[in-house]
C-alpha positions as CSV (number, residue, x, y, z in Angstrom):
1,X,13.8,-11.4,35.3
2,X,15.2,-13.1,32.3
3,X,13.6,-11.5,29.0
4,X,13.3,-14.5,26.0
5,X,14.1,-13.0,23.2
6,X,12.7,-15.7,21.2
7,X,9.1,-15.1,21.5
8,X,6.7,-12.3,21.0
9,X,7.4,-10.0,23.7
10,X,4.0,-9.1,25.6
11,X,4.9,-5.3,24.9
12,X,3.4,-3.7,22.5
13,X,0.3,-5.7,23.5
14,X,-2.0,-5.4,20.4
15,X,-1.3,-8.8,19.4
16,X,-4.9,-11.5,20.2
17,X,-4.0,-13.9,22.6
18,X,-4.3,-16.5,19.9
19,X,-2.0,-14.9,17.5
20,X,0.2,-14.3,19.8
21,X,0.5,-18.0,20.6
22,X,0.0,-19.2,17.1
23,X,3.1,-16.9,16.4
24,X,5.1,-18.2,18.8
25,X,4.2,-21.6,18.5
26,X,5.7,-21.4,14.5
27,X,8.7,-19.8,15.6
28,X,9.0,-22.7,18.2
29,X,8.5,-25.2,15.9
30,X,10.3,-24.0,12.5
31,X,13.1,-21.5,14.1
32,X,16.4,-21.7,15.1
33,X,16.1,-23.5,18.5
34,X,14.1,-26.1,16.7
35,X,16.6,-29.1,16.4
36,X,14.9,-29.4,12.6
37,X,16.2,-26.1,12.2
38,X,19.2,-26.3,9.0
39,X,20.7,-22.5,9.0
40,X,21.5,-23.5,5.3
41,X,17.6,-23.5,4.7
42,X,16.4,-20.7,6.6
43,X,12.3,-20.4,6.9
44,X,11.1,-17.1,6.2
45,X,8.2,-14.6,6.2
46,X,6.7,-12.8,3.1
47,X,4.6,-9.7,4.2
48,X,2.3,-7.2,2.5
49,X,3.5,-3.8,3.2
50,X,0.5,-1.0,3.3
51,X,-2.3,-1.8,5.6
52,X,-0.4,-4.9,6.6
53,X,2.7,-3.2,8.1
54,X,1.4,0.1,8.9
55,X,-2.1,1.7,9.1
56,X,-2.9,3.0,5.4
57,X,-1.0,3.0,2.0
58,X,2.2,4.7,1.5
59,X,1.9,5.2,-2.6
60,X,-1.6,6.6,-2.3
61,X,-0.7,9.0,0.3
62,X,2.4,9.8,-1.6
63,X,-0.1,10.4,-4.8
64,X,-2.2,13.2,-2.9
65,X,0.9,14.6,-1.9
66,X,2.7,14.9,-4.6
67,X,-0.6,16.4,-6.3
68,X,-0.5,18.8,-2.8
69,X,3.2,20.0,-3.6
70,X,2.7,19.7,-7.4
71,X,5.8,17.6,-7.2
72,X,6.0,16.3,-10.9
73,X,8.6,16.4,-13.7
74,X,6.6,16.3,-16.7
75,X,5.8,18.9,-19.2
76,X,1.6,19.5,-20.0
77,X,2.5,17.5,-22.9
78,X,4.4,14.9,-21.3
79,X,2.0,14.9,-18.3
80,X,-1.1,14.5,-20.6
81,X,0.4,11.5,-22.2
82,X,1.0,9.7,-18.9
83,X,-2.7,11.1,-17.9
84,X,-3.9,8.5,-20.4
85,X,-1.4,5.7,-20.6
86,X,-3.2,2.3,-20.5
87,X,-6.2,4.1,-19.6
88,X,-9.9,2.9,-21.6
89,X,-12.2,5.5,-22.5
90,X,-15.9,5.5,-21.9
91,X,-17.5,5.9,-18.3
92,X,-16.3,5.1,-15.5
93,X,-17.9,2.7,-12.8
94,X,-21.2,3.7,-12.0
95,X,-20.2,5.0,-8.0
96,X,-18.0,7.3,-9.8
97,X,-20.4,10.3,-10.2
98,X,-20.2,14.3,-9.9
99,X,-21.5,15.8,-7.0
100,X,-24.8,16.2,-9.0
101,X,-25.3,12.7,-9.3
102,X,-23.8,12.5,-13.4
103,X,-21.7,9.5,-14.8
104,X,-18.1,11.0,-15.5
105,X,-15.7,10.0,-18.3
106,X,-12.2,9.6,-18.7
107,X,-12.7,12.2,-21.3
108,X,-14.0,14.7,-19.7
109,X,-12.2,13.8,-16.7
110,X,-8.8,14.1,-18.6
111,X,-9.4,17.5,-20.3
112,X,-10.1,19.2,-17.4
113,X,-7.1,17.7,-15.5
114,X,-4.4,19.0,-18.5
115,X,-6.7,22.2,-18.4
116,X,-5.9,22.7,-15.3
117,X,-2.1,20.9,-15.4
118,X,-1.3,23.6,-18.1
119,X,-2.4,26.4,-15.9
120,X,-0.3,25.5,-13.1
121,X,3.0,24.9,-15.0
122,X,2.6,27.8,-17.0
123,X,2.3,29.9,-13.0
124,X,3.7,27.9,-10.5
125,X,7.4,28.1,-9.3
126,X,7.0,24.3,-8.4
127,X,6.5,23.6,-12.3
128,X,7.7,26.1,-14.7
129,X,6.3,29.2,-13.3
130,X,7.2,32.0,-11.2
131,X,4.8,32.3,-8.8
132,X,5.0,30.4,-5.1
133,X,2.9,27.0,-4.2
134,X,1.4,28.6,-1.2
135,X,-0.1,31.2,-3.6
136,X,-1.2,28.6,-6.2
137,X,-2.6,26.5,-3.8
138,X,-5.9,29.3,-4.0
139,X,-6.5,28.9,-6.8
140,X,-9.6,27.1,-8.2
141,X,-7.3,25.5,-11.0
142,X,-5.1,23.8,-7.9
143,X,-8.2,22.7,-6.5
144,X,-9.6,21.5,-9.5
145,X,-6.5,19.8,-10.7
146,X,-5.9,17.8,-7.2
147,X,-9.0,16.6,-6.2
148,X,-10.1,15.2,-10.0
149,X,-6.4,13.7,-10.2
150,X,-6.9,11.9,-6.8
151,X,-10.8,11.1,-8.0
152,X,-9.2,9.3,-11.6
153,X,-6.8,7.1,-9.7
154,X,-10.2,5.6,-7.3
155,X,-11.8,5.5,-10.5
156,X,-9.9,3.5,-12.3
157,X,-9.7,0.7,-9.3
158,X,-13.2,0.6,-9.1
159,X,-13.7,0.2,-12.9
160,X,-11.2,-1.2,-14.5
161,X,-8.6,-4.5,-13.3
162,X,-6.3,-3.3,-10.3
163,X,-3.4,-3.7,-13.0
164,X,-4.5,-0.7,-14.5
165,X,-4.9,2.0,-11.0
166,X,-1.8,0.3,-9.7
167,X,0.6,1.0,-12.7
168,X,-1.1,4.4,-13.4
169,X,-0.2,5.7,-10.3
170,X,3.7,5.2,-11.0
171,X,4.1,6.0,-14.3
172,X,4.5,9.7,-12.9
173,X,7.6,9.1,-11.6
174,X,8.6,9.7,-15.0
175,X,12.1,11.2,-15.0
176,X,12.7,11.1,-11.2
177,X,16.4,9.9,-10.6
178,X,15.5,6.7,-7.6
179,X,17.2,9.4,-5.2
180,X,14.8,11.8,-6.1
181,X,12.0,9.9,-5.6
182,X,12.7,8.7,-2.4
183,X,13.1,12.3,-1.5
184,X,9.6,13.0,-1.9
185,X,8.4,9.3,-0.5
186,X,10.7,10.6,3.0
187,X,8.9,13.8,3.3
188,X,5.1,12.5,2.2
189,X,6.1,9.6,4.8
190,X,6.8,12.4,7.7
191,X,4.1,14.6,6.7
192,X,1.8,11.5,7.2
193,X,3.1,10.2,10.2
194,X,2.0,13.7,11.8
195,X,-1.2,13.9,10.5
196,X,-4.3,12.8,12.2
197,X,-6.0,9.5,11.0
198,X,-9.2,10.7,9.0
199,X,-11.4,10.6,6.3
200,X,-12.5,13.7,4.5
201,X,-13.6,14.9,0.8
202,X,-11.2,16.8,-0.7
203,X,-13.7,19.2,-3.2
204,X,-12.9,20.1,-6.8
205,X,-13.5,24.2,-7.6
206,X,-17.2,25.0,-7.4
207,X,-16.2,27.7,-9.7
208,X,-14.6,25.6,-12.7
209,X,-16.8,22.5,-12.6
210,X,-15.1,21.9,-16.1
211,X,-16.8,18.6,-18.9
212,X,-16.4,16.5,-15.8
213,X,-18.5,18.5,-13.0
214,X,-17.3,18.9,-9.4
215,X,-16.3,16.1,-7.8
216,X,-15.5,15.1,-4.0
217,X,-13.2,12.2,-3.4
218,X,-12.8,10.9,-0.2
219,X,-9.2,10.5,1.2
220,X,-8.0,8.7,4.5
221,X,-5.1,10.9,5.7
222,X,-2.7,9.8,7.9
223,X,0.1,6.9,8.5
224,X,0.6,5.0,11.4
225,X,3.8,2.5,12.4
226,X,2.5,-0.7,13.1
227,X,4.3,-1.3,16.3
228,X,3.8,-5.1,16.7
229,X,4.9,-5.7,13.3
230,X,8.3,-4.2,14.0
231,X,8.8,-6.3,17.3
232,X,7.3,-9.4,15.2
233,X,10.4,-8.8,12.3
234,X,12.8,-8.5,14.8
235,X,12.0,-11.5,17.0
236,X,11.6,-13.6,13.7
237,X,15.0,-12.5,12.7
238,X,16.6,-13.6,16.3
239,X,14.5,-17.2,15.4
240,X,17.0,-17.3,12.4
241,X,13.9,-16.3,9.7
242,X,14.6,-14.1,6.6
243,X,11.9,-11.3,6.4
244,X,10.6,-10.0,2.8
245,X,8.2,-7.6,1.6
246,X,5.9,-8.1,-1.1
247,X,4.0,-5.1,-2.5
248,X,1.8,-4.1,-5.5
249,X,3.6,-0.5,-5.3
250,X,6.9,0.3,-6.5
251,X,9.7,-1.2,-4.6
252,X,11.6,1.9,-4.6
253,X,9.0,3.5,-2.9
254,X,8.1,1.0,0.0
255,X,12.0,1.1,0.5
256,X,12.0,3.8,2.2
257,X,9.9,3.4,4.9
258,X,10.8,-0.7,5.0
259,X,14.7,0.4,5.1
260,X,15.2,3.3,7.0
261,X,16.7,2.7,10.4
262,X,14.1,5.1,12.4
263,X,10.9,3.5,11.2
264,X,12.3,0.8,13.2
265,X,11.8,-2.3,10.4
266,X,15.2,-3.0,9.5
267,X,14.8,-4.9,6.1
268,X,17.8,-4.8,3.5
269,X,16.7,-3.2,-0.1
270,X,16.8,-5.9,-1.5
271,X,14.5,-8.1,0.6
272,X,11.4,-6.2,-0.9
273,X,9.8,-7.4,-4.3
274,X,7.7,-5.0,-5.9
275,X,6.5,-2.9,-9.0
276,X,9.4,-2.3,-11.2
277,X,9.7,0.3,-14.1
278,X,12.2,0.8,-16.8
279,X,15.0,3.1,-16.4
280,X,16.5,5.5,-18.8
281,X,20.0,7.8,-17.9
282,X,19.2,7.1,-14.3
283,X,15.5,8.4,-14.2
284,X,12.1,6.3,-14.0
285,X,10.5,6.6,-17.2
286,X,6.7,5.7,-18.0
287,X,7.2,1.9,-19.2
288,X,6.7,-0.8,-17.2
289,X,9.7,-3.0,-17.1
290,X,9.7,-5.6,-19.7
291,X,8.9,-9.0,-18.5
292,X,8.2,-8.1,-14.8
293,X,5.2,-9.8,-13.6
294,X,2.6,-7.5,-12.1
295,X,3.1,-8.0,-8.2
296,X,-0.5,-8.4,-7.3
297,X,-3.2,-11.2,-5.8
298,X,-2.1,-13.9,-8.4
299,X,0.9,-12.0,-9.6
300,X,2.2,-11.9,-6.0
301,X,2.7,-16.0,-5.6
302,X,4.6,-15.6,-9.8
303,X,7.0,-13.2,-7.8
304,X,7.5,-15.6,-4.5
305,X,7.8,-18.3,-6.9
306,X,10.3,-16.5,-9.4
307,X,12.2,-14.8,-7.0
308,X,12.3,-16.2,-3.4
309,X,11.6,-20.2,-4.4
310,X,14.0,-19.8,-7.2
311,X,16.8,-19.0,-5.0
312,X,15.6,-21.1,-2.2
313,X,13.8,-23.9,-3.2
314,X,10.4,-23.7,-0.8
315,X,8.2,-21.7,0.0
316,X,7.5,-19.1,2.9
317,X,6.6,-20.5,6.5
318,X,4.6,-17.1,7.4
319,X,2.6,-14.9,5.1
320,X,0.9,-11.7,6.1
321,X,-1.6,-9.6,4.6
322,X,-4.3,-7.9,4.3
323,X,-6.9,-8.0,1.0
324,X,-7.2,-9.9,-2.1
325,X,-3.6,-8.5,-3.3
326,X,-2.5,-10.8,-0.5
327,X,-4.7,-13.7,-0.8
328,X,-3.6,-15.9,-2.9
329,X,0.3,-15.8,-1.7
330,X,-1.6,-16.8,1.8
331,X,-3.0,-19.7,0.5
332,X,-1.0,-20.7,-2.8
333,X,2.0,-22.2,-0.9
334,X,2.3,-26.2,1.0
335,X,5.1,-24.5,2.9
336,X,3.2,-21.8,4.2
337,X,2.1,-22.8,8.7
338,X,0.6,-19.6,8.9
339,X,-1.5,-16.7,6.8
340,X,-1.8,-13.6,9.4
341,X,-4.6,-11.6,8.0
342,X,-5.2,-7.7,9.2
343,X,-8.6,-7.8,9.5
344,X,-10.2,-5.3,7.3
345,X,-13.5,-7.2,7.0
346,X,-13.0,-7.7,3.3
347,X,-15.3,-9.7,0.9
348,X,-13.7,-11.5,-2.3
349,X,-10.8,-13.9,-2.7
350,X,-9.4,-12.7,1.3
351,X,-12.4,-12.6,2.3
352,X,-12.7,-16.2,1.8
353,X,-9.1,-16.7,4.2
354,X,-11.2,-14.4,6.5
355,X,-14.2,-17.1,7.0
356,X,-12.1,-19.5,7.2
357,X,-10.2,-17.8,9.7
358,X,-12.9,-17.3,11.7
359,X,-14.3,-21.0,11.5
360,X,-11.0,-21.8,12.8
361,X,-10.1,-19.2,16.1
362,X,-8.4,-20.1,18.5
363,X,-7.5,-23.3,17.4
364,X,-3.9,-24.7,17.1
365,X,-4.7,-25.9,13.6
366,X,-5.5,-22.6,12.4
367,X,-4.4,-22.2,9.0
368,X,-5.5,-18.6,8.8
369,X,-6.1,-16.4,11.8
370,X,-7.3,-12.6,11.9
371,X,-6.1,-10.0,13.6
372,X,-7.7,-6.5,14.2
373,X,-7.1,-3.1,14.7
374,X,-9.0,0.4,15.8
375,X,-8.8,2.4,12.6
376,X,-9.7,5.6,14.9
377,X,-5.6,5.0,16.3
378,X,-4.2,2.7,13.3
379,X,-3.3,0.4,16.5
380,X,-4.0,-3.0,16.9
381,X,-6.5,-4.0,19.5
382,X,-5.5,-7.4,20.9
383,X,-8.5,-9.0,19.2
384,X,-9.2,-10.4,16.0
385,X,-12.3,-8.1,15.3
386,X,-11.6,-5.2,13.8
387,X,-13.1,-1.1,14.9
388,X,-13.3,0.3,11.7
389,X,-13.5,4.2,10.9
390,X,-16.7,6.1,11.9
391,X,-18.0,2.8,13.6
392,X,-18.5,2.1,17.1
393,X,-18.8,-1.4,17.8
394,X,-15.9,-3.5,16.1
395,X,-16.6,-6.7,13.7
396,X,-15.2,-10.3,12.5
397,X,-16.3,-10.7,9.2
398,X,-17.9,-8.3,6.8
């Protein structure tokens, strides 16, 4: 039996039906056996990394884990300035609440996180103690400091414009050398992998409530390889397409998991455009690097645009994604024959793609199609609705 290695493989099988022939039919009609094909013009595809790529988001997981292993290089005084970079003060969105119900501040939320900081540099061996993790980990001010750390970085997404939350979270790379970094992104990324796919509250210290109160955040633990995606790079790469990665995390940090031979993905550093921060002697520091856009929704068609249609001169021919930090590089592009959306029944500017998508199924004119996925396995399904997490009967739309 003669295997084409030209189309989407039927194994793994998650793919819809549609997709699959929607997929093949682009690289049919735009790839290399297409006699409209000019190797000195190469189509190519622009994907979103976390929850596009693979089941759940590689810099959040990194941010509880590195909270877990108190993996930071910052002094309490250094740590509390980065707490509080580009942060507003006031309350926080009105879903952000103690466990009895109380509004919470970025004040009060930010004392008792350097309280509690302070404490476990001044005793840890991790920080600039003596005393080992494992031990520290009992302690209330370990629980206190991790699960209102985790809780400030939800509540500043919810409250404030995703610019904030999403540059926040890597201004504590601060004085990491890149090798060091991706040390820690390699073993949160392996930790992950093994864990099972959940959701659980991770509780603040009933003990030390603290100005803020005790708090609850819920985390979904767990990474999973996206199986078809891998397939899908590697058969768009044999159709003669180049294959980026666009992400609103740091672009050192989605390397390593987009780069690394065993994850199976196989894309070159330098084909993945993301978050970028200004270095100093080799290490990160806590300033966003100077006229860099911020690689998100809008932002993420000024980085195609500056970076990928500068040096080409058109746009992409495939776009995937996954929420509204996708949506418009879906839509923003004449170029663009297909937006693949991982259907995580969202509302807003995706959501819009999403109806669309859905007016659309099946057909061949589909601008937009959906594809879905059982959150329970972080597989897809071979449909376009979507089983989401604690549900039992999957969905289309939200």
């Amino acid at each position: 039996m003669t295997i084409d290695n030209f189309v989407l493989p039927a194994q793994p099988a998650g793919w819809s039906t549609a997709n699959r022939k929607a997929i093949n039919q682009v690289l049919q009609t735009w790839g290399c056996r297409s006699a409209a094909y000019n190797p000195t013009q190469k189509p190519y595809a622009v994907f979103d990394w976390d929850n596009t790529c693979i089941m759940n988001d590689t810099e959040e997981s990194l941010l509880l884990y590195q909270a877990e292993n108190l993996r930071f290089k910052l002094t309490p005084t250094e740590f509390a300035e980065v707490l509080q970079q580009d942060v507003p003060g006031g309350l926080f969105h009105a879903d952000y609440t103690n466990l009895d119900g109380q509004r919470i501040s970025m004040e009060d939320l930010a004392a008792d996180i350097n309280e509690a900081y302070q404490w476990l540099y001044t005793h840890c061996a991790a920080l600039g103690g003596t005393q080992p993790l494992e031990v520290i980990r009992t302690s209330a001010q370990f629980q206190d400091f991790r699960a209102k750390f985790y809780f400030l970085y939800g509540a500043l997404c919810a409250t404030y414009p995703m610019e904030v939350g999403y540059k926040w979270i890597i201004y504590f790379y601060k004085n990491f050398t890149t090798a060091e970094l991706q040390a820690m992104v390699s073993d949160s990324i392996q930790y992950n992998l093994g864990e099972a796919l959940r959701q659980a509250p991770i509780h603040s210290s009933a003990e030390m409530p603290g100005r803020a109160g005790q708090v609850a955040p819920v985390h979904f633990y767990g990474m999973r390889v996206h199986a078809e995606i891998v397939v899908l790079m590697a058969t768009l790469r044999t159709n003669g397409f180049d294959v980026y990665i666009s992400t609103a995390s740091i672009d050192d940090v989605v390397r390593v998991f987009a780069c690394d031979p065993k994850y199976g993905y196989g894309l070159p550093p330098e084909n993945v455009l993301g978050l970028k921060l200004e270095m100093l002697d080799g290490k990160y520091t806590n300033v966003y690097k100077k006229d860099w856009h911020f690689n998100w929704g809008p932002g993420k068609t000024v980085g195609i645009q500056n970076v990928f249609v500068a040096q080409k001169g058109y746009g992409p021919t495939l776009v995937f994604g996954d929420s509204d930090g996708d949506a418009w590089m879906m839509k923003d592009f004449t170029d663009t024959r297909l937006g693949v959306i991982i259907n995580r029944q969202q509302k807003g500017v995706i959501g819009e793609n999403s109806q669309q998508a859905a007016a659309t199924l099946g057909r061949s004119d589909a601008r937009f199609v959906l594809q879905g996925r059982d959150e329970h396995t972080g597989c897809f399904n071979a449909d376009e609705k979507t089983l989401r997490y604690g549900e039992t009967e999957a969905r289309l739309l939200a």
